[in-house]
N, C-alpha and C positions, 0 to 999 in steps of 0.2 A: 434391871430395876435398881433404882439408888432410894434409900430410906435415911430418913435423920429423923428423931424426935426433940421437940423444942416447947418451951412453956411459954406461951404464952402472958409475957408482963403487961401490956398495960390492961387497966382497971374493965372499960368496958369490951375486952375482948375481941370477937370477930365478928361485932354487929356493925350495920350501916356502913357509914366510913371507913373502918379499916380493912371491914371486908371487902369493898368496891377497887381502893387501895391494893388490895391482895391480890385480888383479881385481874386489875389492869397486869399486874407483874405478871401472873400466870399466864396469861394471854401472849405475852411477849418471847411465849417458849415455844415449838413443836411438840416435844413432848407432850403425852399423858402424863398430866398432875393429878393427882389424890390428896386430900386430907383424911386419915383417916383420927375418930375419936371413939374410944369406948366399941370397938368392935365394929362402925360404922365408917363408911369409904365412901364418899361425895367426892365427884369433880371439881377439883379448884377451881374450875374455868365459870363455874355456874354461882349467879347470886343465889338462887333459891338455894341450892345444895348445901353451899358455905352456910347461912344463915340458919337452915335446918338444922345443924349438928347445934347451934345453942350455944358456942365457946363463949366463954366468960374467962375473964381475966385470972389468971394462977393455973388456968387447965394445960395438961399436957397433951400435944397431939403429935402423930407422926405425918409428916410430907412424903407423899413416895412418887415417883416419878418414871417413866417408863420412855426411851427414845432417844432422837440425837444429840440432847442437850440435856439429859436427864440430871449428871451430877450439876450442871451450873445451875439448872433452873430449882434446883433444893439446896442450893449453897444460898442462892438470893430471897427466896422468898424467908428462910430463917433469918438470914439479915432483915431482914424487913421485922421480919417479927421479934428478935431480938432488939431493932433499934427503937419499938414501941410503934412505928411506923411511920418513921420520919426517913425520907427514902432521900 
């Protein structure tokens, strides 16, 4: 399993759009994706999951990934989330 933590910059977070945005990325791994925040572990792969956890812009969440692709598929979804999510 590979783990990175990354804060989330831009202002509205991981609602709507960036989470859709997230998601398609996530989707483009084998791997098992996680986001987890505040003790809570959702499926990157899932809109409901994602949008459940509430992230707002300035929060810190960790990505954990579990499979064949695990370190590439949390090297990119942090770019993404680092780039504010201009992919």
């Amino acid at each position: 399993m590979y783990v990175k933590e990354v804060v989330v910059r831009n202002q509205v977070g991981l609602h709507a759009r960036p989470a859709t945005f997230f998601i398609q990325k996530a989707n483009e791994f084998k791997s098992l994706i996680l986001i987890e925040k505040d003790d809570r572990r959702v499926n990157a792969k899932s809109l409901l999951g994602v949008l459940s956890l509430g992230i707002e812009g300035g929060t810190k969440i960790k990505i954990l990934a579990d499979g064949p692709d695990d370190k590439d598929a949390v090297t990119k979804l942090v770019d993404l989330i680092e780039s504010g999510f201009v992919d």
